[in-house]
SESERO-731380 format. One record per atom (N, C-alpha, C, CB): residue in three letters; y, x, z. Coordinates in steps of 0.1 Angstrom, whole numbers, padded with zeros to 4 digits, always signed. Glycine has a CB too. Example, Ala and Ser with C-alpha at 12.3 -4.5 7.8 and 13.67 -1.06 7.14 Angstrom:
2
ALA-0057+0132+0078ALA-0045+0123+0078ALA-0033+0132+0078ALA-0045+0113+0090SER-0022+0128+0071SER-0011+0137+0071SER+0000+0129+0079SER-0006+0141+0057
***
This chain:
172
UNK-0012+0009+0000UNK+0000+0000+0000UNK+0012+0009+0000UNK+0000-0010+0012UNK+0018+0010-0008UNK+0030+0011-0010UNK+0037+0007+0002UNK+0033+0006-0021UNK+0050+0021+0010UNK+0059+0014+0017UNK+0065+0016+0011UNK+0063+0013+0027UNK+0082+0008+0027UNK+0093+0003+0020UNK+0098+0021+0020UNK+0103-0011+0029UNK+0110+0020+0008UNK+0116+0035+0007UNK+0122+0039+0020UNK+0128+0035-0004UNK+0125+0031+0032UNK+0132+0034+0044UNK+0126+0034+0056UNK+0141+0027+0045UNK+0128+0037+0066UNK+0120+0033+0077UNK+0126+0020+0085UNK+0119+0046+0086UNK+0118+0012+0090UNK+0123-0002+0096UNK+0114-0003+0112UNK+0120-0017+0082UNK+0126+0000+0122UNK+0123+0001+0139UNK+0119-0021+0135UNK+0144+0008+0153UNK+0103-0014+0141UNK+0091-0027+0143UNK+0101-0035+0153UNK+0071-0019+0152UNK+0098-0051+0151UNK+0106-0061+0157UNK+0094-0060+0172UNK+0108-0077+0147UNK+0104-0063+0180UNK+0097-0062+0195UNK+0103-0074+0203UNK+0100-0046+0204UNK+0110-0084+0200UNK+0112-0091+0206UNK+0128-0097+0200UNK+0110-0085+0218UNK+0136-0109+0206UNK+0148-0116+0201UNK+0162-0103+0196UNK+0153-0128+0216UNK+0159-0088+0206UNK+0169-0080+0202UNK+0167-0073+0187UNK+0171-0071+0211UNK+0176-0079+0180UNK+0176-0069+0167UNK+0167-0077+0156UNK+0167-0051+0171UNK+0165-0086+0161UNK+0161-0098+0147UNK+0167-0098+0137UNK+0160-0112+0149UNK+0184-0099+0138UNK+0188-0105+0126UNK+0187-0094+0115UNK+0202-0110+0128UNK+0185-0078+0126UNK+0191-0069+0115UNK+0175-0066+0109UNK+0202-0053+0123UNK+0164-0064+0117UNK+0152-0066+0116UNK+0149-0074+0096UNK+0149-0078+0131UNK+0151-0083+0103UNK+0150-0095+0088UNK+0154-0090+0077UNK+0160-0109+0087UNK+0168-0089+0078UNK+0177-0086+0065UNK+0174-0072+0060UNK+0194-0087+0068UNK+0165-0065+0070UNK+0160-0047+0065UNK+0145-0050+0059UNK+0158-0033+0082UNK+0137-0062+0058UNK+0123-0063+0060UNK+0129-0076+0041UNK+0112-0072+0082UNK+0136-0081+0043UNK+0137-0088+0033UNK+0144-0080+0020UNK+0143-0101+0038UNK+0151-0071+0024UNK+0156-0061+0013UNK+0145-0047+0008UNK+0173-0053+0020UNK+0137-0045+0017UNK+0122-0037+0016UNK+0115-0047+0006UNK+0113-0035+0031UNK+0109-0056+0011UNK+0103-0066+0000UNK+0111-0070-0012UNK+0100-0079+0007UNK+0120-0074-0011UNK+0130-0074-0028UNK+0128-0056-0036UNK+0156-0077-0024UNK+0122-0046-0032UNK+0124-0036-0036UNK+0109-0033-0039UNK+0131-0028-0027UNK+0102-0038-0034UNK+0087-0039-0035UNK+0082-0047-0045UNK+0081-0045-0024UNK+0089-0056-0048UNK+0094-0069-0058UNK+0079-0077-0052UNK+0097-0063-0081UNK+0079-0078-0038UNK+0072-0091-0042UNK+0079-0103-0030UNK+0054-0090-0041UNK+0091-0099-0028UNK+0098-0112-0021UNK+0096-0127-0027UNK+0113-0110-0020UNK+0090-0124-0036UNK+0091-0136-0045UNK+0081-0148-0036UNK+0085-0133-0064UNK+0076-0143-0030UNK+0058-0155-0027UNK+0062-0158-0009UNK+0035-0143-0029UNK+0077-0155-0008UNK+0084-0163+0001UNK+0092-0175+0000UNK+0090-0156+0003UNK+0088-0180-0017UNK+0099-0185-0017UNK+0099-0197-0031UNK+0110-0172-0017UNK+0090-0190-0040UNK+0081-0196-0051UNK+0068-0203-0046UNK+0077-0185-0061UNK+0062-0212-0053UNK+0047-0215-0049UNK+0040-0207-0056UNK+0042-0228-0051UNK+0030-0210-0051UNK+0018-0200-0060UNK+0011-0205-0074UNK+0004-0197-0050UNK+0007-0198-0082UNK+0009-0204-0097UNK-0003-0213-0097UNK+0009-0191-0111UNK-0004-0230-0103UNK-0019-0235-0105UNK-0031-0228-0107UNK-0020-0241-0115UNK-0038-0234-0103UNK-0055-0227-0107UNK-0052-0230-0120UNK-0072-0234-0101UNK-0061-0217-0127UNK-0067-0215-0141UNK-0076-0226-0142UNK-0075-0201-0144UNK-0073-0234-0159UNK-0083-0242-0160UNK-0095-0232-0167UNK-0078-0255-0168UNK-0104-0242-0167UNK-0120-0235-0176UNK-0117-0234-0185UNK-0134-0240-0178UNK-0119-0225-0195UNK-0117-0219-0210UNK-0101-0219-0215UNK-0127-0229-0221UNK-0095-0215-0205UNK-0079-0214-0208UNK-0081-0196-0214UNK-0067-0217-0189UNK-0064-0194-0217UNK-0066-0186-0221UNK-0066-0171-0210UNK-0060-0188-0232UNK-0070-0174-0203UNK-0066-0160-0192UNK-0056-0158-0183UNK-0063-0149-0197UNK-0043-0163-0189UNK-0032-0160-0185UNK-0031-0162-0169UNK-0022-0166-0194UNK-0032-0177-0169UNK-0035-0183-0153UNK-0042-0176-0145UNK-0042-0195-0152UNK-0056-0175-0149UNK-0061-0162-0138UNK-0056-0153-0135UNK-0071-0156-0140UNK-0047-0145-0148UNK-0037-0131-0145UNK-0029-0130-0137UNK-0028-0128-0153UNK-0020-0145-0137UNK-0011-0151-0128UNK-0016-0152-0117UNK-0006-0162-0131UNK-0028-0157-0108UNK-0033-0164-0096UNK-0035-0146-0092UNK-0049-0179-0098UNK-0041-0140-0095UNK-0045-0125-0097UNK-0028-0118-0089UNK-0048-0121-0118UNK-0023-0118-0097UNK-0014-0112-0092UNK-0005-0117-0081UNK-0010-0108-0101UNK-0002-0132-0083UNK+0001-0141-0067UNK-0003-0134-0056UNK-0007-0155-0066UNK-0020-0135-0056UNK-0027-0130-0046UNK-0021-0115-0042UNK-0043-0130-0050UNK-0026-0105-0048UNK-0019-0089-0046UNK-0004-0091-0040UNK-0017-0081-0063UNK+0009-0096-0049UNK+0015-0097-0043UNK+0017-0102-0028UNK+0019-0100-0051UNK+0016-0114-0024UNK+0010-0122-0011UNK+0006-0111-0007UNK-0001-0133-0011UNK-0006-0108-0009UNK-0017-0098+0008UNK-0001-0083+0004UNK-0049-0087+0000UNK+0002-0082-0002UNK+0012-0069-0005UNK+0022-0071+0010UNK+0022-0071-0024UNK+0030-0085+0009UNK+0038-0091+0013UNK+0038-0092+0029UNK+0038-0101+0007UNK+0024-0100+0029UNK+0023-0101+0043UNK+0019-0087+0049UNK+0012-0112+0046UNK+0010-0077+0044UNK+0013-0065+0052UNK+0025-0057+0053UNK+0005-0058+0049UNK+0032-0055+0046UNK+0046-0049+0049UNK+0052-0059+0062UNK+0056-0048+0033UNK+0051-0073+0062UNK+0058-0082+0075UNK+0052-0075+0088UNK+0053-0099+0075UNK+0036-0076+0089UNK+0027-0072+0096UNK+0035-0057+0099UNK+0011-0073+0088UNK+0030-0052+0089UNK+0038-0031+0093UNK+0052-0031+0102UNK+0047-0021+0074UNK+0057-0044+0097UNK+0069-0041+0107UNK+0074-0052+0122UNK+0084-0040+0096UNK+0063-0051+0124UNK+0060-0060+0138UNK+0057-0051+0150UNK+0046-0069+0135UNK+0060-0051+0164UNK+0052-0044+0172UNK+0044-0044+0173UNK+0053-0043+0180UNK+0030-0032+0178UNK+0019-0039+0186UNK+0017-0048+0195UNK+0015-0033+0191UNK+0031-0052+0206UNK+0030-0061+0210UNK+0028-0078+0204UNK+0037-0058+0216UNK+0037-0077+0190UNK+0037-0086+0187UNK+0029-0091+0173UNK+0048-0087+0189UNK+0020-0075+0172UNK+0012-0081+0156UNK+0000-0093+0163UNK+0002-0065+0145UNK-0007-0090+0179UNK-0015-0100+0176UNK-0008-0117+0176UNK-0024-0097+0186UNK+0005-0118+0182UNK+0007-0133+0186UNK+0006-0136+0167UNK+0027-0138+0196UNK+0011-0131+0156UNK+0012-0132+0145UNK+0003-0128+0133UNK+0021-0128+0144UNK-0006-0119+0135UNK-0017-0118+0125UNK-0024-0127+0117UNK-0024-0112+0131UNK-0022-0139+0124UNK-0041-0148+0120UNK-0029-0157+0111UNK-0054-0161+0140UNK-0018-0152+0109UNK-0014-0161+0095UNK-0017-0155+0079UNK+0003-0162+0096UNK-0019-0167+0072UNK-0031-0162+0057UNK-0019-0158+0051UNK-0041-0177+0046UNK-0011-0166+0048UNK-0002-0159+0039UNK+0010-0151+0045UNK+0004-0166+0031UNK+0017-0144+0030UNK+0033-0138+0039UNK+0041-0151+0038UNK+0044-0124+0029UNK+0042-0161+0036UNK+0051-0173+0036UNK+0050-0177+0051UNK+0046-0184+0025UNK+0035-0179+0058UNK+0034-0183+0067UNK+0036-0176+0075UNK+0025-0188+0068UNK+0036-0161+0073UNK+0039-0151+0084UNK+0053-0151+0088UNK+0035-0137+0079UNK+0060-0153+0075UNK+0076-0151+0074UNK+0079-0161+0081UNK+0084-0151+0061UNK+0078-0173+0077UNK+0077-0185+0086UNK+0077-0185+0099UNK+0067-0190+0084UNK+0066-0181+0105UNK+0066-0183+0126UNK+0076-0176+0127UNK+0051-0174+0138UNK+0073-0163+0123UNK+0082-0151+0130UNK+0100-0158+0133UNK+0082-0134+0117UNK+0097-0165+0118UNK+0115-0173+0119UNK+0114-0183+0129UNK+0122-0183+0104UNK+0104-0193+0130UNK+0110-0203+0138UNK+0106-0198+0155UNK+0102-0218+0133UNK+0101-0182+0158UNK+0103-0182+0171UNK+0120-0177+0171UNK+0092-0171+0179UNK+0122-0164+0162UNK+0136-0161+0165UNK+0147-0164+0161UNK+0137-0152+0165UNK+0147-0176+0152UNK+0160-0183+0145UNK+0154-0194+0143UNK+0166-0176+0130UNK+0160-0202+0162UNK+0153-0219+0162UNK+0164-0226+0153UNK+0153-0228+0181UNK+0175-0225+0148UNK+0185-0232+0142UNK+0189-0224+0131UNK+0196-0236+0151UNK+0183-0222+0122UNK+0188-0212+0106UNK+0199-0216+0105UNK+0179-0215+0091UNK+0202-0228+0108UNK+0216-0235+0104UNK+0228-0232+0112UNK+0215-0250+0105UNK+0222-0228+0124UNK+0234-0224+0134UNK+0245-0214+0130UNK+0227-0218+0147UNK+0252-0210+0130UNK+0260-0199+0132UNK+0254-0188+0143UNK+0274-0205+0137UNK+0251-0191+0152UNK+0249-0183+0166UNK+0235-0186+0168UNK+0259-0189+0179UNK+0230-0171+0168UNK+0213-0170+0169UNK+0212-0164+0185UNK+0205-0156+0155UNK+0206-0178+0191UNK+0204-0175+0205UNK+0186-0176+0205UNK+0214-0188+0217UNK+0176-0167+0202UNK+0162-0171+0203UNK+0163-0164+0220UNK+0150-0164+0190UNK+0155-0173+0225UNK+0150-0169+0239UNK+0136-0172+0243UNK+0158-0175+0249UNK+0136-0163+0255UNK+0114-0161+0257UNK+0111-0175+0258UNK+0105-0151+0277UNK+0116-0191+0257UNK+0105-0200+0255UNK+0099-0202+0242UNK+0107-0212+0259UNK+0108-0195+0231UNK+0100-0198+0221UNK+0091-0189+0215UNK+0107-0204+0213UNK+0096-0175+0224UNK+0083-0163+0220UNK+0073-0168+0230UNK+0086-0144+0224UNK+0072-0176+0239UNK+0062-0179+0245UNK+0051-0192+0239UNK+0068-0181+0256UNK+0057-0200+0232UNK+0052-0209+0227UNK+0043-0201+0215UNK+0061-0219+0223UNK+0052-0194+0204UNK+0040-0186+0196UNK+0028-0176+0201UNK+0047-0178+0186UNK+0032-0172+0214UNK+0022-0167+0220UNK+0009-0175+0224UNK+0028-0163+0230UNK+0015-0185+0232UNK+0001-0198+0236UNK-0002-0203+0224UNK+0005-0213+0245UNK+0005-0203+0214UNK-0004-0210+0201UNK-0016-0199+0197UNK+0008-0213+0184UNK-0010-0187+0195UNK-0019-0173+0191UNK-0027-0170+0196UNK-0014-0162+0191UNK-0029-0176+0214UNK-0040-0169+0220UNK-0049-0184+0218UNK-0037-0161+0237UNK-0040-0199+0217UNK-0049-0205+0216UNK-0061-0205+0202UNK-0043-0216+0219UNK-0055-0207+0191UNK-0061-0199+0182UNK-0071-0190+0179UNK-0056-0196+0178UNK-0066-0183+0189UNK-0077-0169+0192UNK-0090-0176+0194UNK-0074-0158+0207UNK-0091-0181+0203UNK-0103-0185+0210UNK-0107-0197+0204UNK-0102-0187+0223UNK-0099-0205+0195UNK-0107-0217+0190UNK-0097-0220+0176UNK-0109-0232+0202UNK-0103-0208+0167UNK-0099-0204+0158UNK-0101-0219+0146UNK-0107-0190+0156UNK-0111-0228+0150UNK-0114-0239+0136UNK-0112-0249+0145UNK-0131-0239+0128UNK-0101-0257+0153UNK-0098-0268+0159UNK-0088-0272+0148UNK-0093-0266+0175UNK-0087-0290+0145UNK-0076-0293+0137UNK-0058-0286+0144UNK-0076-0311+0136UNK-0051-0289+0138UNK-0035-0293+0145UNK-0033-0299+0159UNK-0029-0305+0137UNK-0043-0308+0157UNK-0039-0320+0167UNK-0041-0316+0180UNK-0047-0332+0165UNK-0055-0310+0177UNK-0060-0303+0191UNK-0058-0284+0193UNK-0077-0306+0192UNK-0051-0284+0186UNK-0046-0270+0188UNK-0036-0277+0193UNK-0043-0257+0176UNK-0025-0282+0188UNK-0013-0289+0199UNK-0015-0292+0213UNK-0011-0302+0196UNK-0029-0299+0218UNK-0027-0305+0228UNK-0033-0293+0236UNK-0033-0320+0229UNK-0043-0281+0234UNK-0043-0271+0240UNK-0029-0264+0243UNK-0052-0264+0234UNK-0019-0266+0233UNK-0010-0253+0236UNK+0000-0262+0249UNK+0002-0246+0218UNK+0000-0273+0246UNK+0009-0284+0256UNK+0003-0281+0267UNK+0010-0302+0254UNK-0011-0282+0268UNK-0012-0279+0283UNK-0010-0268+0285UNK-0023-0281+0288UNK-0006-0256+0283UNK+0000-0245+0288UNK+0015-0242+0293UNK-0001-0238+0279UNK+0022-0254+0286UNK+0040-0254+0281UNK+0043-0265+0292UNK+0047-0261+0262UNK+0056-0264+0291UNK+0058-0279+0300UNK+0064-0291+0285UNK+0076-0277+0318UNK+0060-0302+0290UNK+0061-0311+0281UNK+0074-0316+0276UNK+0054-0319+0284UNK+0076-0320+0267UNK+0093-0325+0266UNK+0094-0333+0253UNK+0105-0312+0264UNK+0081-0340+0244UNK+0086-0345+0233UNK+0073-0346+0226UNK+0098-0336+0226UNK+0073-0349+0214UNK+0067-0351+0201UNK+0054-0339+0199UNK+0079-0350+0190UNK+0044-0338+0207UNK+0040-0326+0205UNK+0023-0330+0203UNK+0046-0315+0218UNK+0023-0339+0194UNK+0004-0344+0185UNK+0006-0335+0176UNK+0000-0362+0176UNK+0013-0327+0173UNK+0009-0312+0163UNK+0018-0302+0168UNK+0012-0314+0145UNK+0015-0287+0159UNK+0019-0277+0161UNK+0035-0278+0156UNK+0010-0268+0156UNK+0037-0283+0148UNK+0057-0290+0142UNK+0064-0294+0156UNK+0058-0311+0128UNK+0056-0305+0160UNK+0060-0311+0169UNK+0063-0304+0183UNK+0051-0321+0169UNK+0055-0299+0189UNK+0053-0285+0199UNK+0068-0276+0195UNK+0036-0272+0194UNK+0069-0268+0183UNK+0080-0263+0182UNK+0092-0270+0182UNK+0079-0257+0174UNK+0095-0283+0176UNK+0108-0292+0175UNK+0112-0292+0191UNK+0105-0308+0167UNK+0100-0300+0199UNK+0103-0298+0215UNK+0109-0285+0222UNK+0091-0300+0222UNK+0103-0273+0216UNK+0107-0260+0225UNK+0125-0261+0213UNK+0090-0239+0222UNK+0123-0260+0199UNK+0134-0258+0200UNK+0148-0267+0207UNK+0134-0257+0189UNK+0143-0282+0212UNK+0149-0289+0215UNK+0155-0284+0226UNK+0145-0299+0215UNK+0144-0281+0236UNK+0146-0272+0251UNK+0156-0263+0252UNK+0136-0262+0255UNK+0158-0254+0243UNK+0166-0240+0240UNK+0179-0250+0231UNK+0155-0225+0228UNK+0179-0261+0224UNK+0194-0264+0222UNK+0199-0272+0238UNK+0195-0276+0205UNK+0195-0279+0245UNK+0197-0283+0261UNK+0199-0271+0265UNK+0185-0291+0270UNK+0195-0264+0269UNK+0193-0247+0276UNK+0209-0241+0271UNK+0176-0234+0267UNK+0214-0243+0260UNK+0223-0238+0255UNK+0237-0246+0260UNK+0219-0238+0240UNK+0234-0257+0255UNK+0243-0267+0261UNK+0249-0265+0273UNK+0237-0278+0262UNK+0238-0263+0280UNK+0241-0268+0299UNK+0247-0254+0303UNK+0223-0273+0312UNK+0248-0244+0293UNK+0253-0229+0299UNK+0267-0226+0302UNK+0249-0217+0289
***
């Protein structure tokens, strides 16, 4: 695997995310496969097509596994296991955002330890019961968290913690 041309200090926690991102997302534009962050992945090849599609799905893939290990490379040890067991780099790129940028929309990036803690209890729940649906990965991670909302799936679990941390913010 090809790295990035620079060296990028592994994310370890809410300090240094923003700059984190914008050094891991300009590495991947340079890698050229930021693209499978952000595009879907091309249809399956039909039968007796002419190749091209397979070429395409072919290289999707490379790119992707390319993608998600450079995310992975620049993660701590502490924090490659809460994040590993995601398949793609979309999904990887994904958590990592919604623990440390609960409001993309915000102006002001306040991530704080409930919501590195929630991807944590999801990760270790996972760990251990790696083939449970949503539903019941949810209701494992709730019993770990304190409750506050909408939480019959893993969406739902995070909308609540982010809800917590916009109250948390409020009341300061």
């Amino acid at each position: 695997m090809a790295s990035f041309p620079f060296p990028i200090k592994p994310l370890d926690g809410a300090g240094g995310y923003l700059r984190w991102k914008e050094s891991v997302l300009l590495g991947l534009h340079m890698v050229d496969v930021a693209h499978v962050l952000s595009d879907d992945p091309p249809a399956p090849a039909r039968a007796g097509g002419d190749g091209d599609g397979a070429q395409a799905a072919k290289k999707w893939a490379r790119d992707d596994a390319l993608c998600r290990g450079h995310i992975l490379e620049a993660l701590s040890n502490r924090l490659l296991p809460v994040y590993v067991r995601h398949a793609t780099g979309r999904a990887l790129w994904q958590a990592v955002a919604r623990t440390y940028e609960p409001h993309a929309s915000s102006l002001e990036l306040r991530p704080s330890w409930r919501l590195e803690r929630v991807a944590r209890a999801e990760a270790l729940v996972i760990a251990g019961f790696p083939w449970d649906p949503d539903s019941m990965l949810a209701r494992k991670v709730r019993a770990k968290l304190p409750c506050a909302g909408d939480e019959t799936s893993m969406d739902g679990v995070w909308r609540s913690a982010q809800d917590m941390e916009t109250l948390d913010n409020y009341t300061q």
